[in-house]
C-alpha positions as CSV (number, residue, x, y, z in Angstrom):
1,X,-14.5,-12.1,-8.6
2,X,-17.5,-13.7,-11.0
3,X,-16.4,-15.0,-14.1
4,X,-17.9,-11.9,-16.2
5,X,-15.6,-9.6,-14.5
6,X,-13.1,-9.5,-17.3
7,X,-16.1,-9.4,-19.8
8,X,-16.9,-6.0,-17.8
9,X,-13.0,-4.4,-17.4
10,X,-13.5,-2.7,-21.3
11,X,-10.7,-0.6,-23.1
12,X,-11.5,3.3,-22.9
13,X,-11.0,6.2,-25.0
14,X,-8.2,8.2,-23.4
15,X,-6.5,11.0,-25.3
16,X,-7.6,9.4,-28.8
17,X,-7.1,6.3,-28.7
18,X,-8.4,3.2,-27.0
19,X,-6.4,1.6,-24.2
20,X,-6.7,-0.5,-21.2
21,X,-8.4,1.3,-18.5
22,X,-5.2,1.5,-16.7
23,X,-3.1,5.0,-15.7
24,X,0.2,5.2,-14.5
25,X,0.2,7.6,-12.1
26,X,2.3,10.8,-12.5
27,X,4.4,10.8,-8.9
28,X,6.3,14.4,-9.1
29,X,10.6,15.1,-9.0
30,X,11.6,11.8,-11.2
31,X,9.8,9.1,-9.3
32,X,7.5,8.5,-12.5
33,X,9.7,9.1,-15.8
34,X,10.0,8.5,-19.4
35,X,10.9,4.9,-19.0
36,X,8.3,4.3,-16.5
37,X,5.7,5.9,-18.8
38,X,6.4,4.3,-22.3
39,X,6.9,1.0,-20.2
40,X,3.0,1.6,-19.3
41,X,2.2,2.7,-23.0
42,X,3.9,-0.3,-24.6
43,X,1.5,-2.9,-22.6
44,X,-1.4,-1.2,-23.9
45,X,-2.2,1.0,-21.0
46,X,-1.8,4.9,-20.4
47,X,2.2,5.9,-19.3
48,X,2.7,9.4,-16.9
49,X,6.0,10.8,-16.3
50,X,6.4,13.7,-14.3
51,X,6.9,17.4,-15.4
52,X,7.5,18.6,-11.9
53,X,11.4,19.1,-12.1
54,X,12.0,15.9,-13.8
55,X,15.6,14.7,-14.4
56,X,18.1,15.2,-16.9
57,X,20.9,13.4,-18.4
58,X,24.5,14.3,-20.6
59,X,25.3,13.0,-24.0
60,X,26.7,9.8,-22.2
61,X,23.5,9.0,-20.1
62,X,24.9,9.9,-16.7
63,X,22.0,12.1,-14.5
64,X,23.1,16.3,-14.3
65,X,21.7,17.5,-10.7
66,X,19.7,20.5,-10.4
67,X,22.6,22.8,-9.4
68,X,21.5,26.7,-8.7
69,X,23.9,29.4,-9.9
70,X,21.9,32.2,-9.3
71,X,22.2,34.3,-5.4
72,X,18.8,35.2,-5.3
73,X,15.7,33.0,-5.3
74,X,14.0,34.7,-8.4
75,X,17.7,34.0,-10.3
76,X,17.4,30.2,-9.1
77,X,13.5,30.2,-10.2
78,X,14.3,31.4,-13.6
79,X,17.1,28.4,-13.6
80,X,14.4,25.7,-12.2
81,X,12.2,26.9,-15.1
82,X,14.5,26.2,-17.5
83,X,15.9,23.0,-16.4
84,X,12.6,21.8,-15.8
85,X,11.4,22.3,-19.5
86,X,14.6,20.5,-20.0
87,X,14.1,17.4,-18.1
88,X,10.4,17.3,-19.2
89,X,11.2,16.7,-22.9
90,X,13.9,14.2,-22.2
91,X,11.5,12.6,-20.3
92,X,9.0,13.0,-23.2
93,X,11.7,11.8,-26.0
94,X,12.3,8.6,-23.5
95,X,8.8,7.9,-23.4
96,X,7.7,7.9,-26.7
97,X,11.0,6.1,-28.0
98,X,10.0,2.9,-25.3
99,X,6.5,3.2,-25.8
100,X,7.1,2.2,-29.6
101,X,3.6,3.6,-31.0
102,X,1.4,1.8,-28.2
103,X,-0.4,3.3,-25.6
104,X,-0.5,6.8,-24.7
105,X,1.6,9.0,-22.9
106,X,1.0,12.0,-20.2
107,X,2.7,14.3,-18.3
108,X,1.5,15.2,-15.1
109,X,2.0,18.8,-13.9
110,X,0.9,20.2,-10.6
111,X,-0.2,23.9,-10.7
112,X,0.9,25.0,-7.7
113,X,4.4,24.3,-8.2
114,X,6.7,27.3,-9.4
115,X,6.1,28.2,-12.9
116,X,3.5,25.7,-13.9
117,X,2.4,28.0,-16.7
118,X,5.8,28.7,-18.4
119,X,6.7,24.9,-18.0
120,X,3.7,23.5,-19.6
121,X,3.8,26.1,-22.3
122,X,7.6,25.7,-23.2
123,X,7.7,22.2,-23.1
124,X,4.3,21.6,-25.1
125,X,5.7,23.9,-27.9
126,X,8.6,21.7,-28.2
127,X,7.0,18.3,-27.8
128,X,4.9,17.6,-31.3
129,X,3.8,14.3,-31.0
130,X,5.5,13.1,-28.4
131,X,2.9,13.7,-25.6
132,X,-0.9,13.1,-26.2
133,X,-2.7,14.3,-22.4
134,X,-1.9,16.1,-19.5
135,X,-3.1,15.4,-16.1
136,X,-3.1,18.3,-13.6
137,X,-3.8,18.8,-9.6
138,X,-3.2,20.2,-6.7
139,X,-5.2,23.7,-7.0
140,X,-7.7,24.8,-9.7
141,X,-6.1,25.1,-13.0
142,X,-7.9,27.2,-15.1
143,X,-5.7,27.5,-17.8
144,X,-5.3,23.9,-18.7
145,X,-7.9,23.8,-20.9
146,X,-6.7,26.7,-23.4
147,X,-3.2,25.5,-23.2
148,X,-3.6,22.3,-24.0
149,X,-6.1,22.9,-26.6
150,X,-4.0,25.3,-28.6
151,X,-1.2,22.6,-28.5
152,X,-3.9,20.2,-29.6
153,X,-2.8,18.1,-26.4
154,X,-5.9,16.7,-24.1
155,X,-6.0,17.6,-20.9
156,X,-7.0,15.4,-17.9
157,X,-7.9,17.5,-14.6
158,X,-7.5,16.1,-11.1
159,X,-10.5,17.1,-8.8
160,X,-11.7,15.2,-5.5
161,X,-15.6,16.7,-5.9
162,X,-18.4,17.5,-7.9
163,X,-17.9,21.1,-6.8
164,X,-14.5,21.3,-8.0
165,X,-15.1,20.1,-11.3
166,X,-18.0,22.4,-11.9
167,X,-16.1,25.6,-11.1
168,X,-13.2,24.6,-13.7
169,X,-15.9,23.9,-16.2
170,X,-18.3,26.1,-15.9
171,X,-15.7,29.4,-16.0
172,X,-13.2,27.9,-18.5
173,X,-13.3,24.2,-19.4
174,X,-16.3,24.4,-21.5
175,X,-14.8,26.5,-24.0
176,X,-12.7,23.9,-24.9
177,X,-14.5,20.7,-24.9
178,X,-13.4,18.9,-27.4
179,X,-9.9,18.5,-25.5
180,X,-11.2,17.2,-22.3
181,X,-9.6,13.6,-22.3
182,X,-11.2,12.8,-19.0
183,X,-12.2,13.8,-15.6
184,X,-9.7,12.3,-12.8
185,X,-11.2,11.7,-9.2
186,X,-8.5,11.9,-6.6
187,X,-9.6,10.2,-3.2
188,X,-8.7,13.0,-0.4
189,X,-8.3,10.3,2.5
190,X,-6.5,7.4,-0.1
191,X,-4.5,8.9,-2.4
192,X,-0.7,9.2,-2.1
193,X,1.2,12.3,-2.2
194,X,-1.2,15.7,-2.0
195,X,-4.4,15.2,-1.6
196,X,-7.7,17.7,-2.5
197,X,-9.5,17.4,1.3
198,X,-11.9,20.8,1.3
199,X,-12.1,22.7,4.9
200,X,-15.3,21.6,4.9
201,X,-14.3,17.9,5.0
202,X,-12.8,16.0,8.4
203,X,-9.1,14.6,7.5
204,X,-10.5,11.6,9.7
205,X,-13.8,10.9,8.0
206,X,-12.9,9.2,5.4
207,X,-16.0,9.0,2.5
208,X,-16.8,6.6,0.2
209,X,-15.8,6.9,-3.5
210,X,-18.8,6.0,-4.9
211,X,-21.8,8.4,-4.6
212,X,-18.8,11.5,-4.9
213,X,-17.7,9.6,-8.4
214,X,-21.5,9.1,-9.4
215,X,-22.2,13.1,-8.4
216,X,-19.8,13.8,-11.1
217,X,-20.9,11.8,-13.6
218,X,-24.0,12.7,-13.5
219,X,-23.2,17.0,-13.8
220,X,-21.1,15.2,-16.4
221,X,-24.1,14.1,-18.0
222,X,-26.1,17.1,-17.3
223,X,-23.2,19.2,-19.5
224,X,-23.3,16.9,-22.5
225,X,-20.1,14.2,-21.2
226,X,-21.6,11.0,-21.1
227,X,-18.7,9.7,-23.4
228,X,-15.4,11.3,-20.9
229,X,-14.3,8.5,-18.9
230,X,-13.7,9.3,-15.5
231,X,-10.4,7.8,-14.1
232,X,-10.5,6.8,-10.3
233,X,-7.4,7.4,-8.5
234,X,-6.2,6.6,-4.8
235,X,-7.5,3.7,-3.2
236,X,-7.4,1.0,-6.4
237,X,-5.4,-2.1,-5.8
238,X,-7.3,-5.3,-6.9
239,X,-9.6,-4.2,-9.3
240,X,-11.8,-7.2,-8.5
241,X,-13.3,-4.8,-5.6
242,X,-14.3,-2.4,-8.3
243,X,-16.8,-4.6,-10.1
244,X,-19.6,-2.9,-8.9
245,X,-18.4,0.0,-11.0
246,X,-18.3,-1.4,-14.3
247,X,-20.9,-1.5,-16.9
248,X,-22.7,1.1,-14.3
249,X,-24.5,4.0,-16.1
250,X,-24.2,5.8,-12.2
251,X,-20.2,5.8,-13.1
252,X,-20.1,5.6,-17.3
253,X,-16.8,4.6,-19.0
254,X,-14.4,4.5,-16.0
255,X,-10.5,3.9,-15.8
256,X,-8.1,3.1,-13.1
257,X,-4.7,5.1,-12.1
258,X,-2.8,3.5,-10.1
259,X,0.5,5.6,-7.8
260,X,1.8,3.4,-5.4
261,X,2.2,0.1,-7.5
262,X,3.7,1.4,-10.3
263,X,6.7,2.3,-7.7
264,X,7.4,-1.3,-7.0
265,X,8.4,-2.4,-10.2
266,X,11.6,-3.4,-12.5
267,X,11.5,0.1,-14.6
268,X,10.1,2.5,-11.6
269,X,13.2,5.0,-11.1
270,X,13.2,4.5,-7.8
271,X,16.0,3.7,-5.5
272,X,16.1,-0.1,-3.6
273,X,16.4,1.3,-0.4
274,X,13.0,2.9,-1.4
275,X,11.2,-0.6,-2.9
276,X,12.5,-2.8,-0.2
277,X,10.8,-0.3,2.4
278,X,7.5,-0.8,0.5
279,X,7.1,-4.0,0.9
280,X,7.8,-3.9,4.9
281,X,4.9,-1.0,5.3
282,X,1.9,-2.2,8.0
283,X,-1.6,-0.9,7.8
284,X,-1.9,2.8,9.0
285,X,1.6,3.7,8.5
286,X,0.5,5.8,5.9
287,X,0.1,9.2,7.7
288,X,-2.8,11.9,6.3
289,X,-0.7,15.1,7.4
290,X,-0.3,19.0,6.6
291,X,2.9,19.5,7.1
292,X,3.4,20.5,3.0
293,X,4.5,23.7,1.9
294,X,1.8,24.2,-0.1
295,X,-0.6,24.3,2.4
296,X,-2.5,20.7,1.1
297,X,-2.6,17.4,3.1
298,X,-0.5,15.2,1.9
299,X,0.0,11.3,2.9
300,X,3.7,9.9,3.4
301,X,4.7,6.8,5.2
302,X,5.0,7.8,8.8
303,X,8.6,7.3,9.3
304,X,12.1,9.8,11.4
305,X,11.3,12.9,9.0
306,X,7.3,12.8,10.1
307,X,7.9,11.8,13.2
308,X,10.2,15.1,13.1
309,X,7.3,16.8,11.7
310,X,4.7,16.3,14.2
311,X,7.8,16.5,17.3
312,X,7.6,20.5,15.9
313,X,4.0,21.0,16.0
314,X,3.8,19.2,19.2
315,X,6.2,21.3,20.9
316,X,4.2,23.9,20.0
317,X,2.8,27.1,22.2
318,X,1.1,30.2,21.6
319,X,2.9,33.9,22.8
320,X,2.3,37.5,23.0
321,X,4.8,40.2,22.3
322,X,3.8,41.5,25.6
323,X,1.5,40.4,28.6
324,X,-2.2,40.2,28.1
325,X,-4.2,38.0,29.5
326,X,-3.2,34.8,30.7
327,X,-0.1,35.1,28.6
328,X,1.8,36.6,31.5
329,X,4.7,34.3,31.9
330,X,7.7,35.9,30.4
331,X,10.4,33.7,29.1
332,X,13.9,35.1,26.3
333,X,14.0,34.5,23.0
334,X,16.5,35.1,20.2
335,X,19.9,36.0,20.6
336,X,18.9,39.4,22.0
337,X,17.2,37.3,24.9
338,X,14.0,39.8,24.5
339,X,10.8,38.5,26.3
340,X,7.8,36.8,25.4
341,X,5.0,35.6,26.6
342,X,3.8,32.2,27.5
343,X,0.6,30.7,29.7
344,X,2.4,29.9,33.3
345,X,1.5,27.1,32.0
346,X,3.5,26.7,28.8
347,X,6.1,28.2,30.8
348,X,6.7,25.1,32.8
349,X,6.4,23.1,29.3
350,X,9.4,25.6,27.7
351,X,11.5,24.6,30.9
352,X,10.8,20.8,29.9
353,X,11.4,21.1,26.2
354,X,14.9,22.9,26.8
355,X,16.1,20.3,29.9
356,X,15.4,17.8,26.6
357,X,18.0,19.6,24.1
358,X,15.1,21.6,22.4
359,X,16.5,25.1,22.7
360,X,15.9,26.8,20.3
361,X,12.4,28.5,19.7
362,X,11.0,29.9,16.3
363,X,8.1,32.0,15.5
364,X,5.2,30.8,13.5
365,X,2.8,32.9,11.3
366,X,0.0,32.1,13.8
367,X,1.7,33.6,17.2
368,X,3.3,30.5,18.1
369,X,6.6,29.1,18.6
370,X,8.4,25.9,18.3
371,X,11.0,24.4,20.2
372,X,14.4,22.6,18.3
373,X,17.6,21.8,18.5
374,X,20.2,24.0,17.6
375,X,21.1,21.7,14.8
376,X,17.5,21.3,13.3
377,X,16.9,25.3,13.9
378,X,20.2,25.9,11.8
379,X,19.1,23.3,8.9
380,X,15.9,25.1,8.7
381,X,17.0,28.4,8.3
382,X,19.9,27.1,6.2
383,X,16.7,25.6,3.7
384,X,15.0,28.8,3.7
385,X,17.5,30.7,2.9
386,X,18.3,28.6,-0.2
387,X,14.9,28.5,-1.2
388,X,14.6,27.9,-5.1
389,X,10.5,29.4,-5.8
390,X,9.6,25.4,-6.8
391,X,6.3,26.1,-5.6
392,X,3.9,28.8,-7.0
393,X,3.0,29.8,-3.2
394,X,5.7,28.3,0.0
395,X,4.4,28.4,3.3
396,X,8.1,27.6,4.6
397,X,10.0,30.4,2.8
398,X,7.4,32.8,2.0
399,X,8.3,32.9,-1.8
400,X,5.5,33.9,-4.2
401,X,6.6,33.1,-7.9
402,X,4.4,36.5,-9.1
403,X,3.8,40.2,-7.8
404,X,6.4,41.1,-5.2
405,X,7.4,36.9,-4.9
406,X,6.6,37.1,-1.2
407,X,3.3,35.8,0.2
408,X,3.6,38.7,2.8
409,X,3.5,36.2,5.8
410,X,6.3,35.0,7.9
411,X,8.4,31.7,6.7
412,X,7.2,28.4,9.0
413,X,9.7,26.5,9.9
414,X,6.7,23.9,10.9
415,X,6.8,22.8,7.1
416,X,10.0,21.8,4.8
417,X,11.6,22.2,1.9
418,X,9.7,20.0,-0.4
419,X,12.5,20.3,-3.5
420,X,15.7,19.4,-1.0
421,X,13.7,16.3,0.6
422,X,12.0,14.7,-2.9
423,X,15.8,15.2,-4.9
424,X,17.0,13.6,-1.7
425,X,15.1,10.5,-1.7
426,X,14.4,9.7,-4.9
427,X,18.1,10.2,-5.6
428,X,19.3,7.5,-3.1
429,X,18.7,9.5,-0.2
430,X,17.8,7.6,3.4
431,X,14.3,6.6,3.6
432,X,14.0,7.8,6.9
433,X,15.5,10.5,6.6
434,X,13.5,12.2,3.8
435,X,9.8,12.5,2.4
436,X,8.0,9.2,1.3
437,X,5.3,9.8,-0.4
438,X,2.7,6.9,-0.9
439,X,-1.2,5.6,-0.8
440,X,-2.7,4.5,2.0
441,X,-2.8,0.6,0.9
442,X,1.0,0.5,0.1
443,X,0.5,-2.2,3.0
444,X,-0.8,-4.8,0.9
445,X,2.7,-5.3,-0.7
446,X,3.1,-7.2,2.3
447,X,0.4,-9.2,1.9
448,X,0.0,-9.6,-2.1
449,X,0.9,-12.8,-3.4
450,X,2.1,-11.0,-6.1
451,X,5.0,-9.9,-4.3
452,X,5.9,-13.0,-2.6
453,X,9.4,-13.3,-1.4
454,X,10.0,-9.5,-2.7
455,X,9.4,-10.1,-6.1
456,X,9.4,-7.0,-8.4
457,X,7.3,-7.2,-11.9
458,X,7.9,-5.6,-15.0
459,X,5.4,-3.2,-15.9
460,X,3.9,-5.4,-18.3
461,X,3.4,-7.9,-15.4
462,X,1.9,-5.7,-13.2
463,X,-0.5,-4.5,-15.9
464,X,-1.1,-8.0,-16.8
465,X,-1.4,-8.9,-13.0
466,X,-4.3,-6.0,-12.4
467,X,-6.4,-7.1,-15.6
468,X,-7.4,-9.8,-13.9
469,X,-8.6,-8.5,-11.1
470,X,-6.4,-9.7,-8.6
């Protein structure tokens, strides 16, 4: 670090007002909240609470769960709508009473999750003053720009390219210009939780930042946005390796979110169990996976419900309904004990996977099936059946939250419920056991100094800590 670093780390211009150049990052189902977020916006810096199902509390301050009356899943949708907008301006009301004028608050909203739309719209109408940007990711939200804008609200788009960017501008962001608080670049292969990796990109290759970030500015440029700071997300940790970025017409007026930190501190919502497993995490236990419902890689901390994960897909085989070409092995499936068929040999493989306990199969979407225990087969279709339409599209139930509410494919029990497992953890739920969501350098907690002998900051001593680089 040279001694002009902290000449070079300037305030920014973020949803009207100057702040550090330091986000909060919104993690979804409560593990960002009001507390979190004003905690953020009282040191000065930008505060992000979640609007994806946040929670909510009674009159005495006790937590109500998110408890489904309704038999059918469009019945429980209409229910998770409506406690969502709920939760969201709590959460809202919470962050604007800590953040005590200082700062700015956001709410982060992910548009592929059930309802995005209403949500955003219904708690926007209700929240005057209270929130001042929304960030928004994971798919191609067109419609941020003329909701926020007619809430007079600025809105913060997550992209991971150039490309992506331009398509949201050129059909719909620049009507509404004025509102665009800033450009967020999401790394694909370092960011926690979902991540924006294109087909056309290898899940193992990972890039670097740098030229993708400069490609935006300059289209950014090109469209008349010199002044929207672009806020880099996934991958920051010491800002002392971002130097090279500051005072750099190639980047402009750049800010910094950070996901995984904010998790380890004295005001993150998050359970102990949860912390103390952060700061045990070795390098590459993050795992880059697709196991999501929504169809996006995602990276989680490669612990039992991963390694579950990836025992499906590996036990794995394609079939045919009936013999045809080298699928001529015929082995039962289903109560009915009807025939499919395998490769001879795949057949030899089934016998293997059901000498280990793996008995029974399911069918993919793709013409293949999986082998699992009883137990895990009944959990699975237990989770499908009590499917609550959290996601716009759901790869594991089929539900569609428009139209006919069925994506017309078969339910994959390769995937999860992504609801159950992120109210499980966050709530106290086994670590192990459940969906961990994280960047890939939550190993240097380990390592930090910062951290030694497992100490957790405030947020104002984290923020403090980052400003100077180290």
């Amino acid at each position: 670090m040279t001694d002009t670093f902290s000449s070079k780390l300037k305030p920014v211009i973020l949803s009207g007002k100057e702040v550090l150049p330091i986000v909060e990052g919104g993690k979804g189902i409560g593990a960002s909240n009001g507390r979190s977020a004003g905690a953020f916006a009282a040191a000065g810096a930008v505060g992000t609470f979640s609007g994806v199902n946040p929670d909510r509390y009674n009159a005495d301050g006790s937590r109500i769960d998110y408890v489904y009356q309704g038999t059918t899943r469009r019945e429980r949708h209409e229910e998770l709508v409506a406690m969502s907008i709920d939760g969201a301006l709590q959460q809202a009301r919470i962050a604007h009473e800590v953040a005590g004028g200082q700062g700015r608050i956001h709410m982060n909203v992910l548009w592929e999750m059930g309802g995005a739309q209403r949500i955003l719209e219904g708690v926007l109408q209700q929240a005057k003053g209270l929130i001042h940007g929304v960030t928004c990711g994971a798919g191609m939200p067109y419609q941020l720009a003329e909701i926020s804008a007619r809430y007079g609200v600025y809105y913060h788009p997550i992209v991971s390219s150039m490309r992506a960017f331009r398509a949201l501008w050129k059909r719909s962001y620049s009507k509404a210009q004025e509102f665009l608080g800033s450009v967020v670049y999401e790394d694909p292969w370092l960011a926690g939780g979902h991540n924006g990796l294109s087909n056309s990109e290898d899940p193992e290759r990972p890039e670097d930042p740098y030229p993708r970030v400069a490609e935006i500015r300059a289209f950014m440029n090109e469209v008349g946005l010199n002044h929207v700071p672009i806020i880099m997300a996934g991958g920051a940790w010491y800002l002392k390796d971002w130097e090279h970025w500051l005072e750099n017409d190639e980047i402009g007026p750049v800010a910094f979110q950070f996901g995984t930190r904010p998790l380890l501190t004295q005001e993150s919502p998050i359970p102990e169990d949860w912390k103390k497993k952060l700061l045990t995490l070795s390098k590459g236990e993050i795992f880059l996976n697709r196991f999501s419902p929504t169809g996006f890689y995602s990276s989680a901390v490669n612990n039992q419900f991963i390694q579950e994960l990836r025992g499906r897909s590996e036990r794995q085989m394609a079939y045919r309904s009936a013999p045809e070409g080298e699928f001529t092995a015929g082995i039962p499936f289903g109560p009915r004990k009807r025939l499919i068929y395998v490769t001879p040999q795949d057949a030899a493989l089934c016998e293997q996977y059901i000498a280990q306990g793996f008995t029974e199969m399911m069918k993919t979407p793709d013409e293949t099936v999986i082998f699992v225990t009883p137990e895990r087969a009944q959990q699975i279709h237990t989770d499908q059946v009590e499917c609550m339409g959290c996601l716009s599209h759901c790869r594991f139930s089929n539900w569609k939250d428009h139209d006919d509410f069925t994506t017309g494919k078969k339910a994959d029990p390769r995937s999860y419920c992504i609801q159950k497992t992120l109210q499980n953890i966050v709530h106290g739920g086994c670590v192990e056991d459940n969906l961990m969501f994280a960047g890939h350098n939550a190993y240097k907690f380990a390592s930090d100094p910062f951290y030694n002998g497992g100490f957790i900051p405030t947020v104002k001593q984290l923020v403090d800590r980052i400003m100077t680089g180290a």
